[in-house]
C-alpha angles and dihedrals in degrees: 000000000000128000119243114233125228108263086219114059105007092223117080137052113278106247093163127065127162139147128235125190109212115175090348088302117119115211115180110224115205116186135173120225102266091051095051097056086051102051095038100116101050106031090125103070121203092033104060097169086058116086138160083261106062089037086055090046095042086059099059107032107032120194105301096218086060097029114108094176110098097196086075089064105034121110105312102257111206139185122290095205101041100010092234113158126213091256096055092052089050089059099050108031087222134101130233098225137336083278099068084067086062095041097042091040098109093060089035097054094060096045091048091052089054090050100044105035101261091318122129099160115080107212091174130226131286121225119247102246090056098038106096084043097052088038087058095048092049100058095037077056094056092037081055100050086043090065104043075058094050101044081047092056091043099245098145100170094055091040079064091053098055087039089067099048088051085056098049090039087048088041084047090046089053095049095055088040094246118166107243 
């Protein structure tokens, strides 16, 4: 696979994509690492007073005059271990150490669940050429564990059903020489 190269400078590998509309019109941006600090502050063109920054920081504290959320305004909490405070991490879109995630994790909860759908728990992505086989052992793994269920609760006739989903998926799994 080829790597893309940063549109900016034509030098570098490309670490940062992402895709602006603009008029109806998509343009995919790639960067490298040293572009895209350069250029921070101003990646969204067009709008140069608008930065990552200040989207970051308009997610979490909305404009007070139309906020109806009091956590936003209560005493300012800040880190045990660097004594960063949630402003400051609004201004900077940056925390002090790993233990401001913990700190700062009852503003950062609601704000994760509107951005990802009510998910707070990141399971990671799986790539493309392992996909069906890892599909495949995740569910045999939950029709497992829903039969141990069923044989428990005595349900016997469903516990043979499952059963005989586990033996085609295992006999799927070995086809496509999948590890079970």
């Amino acid at each position: 696979m080829d790597r893309l190269i940063c549109q900016e400078c034509h030098e570098r590998p490309a670490v940062l994509h992402f895709t602006k509309t603009v008029n109806g019109k998509m343009t995919e941006v790639y960067l490298c690492e040293h572009c895209a600090n350069e250029k921070g502050e101003h990646l969204f063109s067009g709008h140069p007073a608008f930065s990552l920054n200040n989207l970051l920081g308009g997610l979490f504290n909305p404009d007070p005059q139309f906020s109806a959320n009091p956590s936003f305004h209560e005493q300012e909490v800040h880190c045990e271990n660097c004594h960063m405070t949630f402003k400051q991490f609004l201004q900077s879109s940056k925390f002090g150490c790993a233990h401001c995630y913990e700190t700062f994790e009852s503003k950062l909860t609601p704000l994760l669940k509107r951005l990802h759908g009510g998910n707070t728990i990141h399971h990671g992505k799986i790539p493309a050429r392992m996909g069906g086989q890892l599909h495949l052992q995740k569910e045999l793994q939950q029709l497992r564990e829903k039969l141990q269920e069923m044989v428990t609760s005595e349900q016997f006739e469903q516990a043979a059903n499952i059963r005989d989903q586990i033996r085609a998926l295992e006999k799927k799994l070995l086809n496509e020489g999948g590890v079970q």
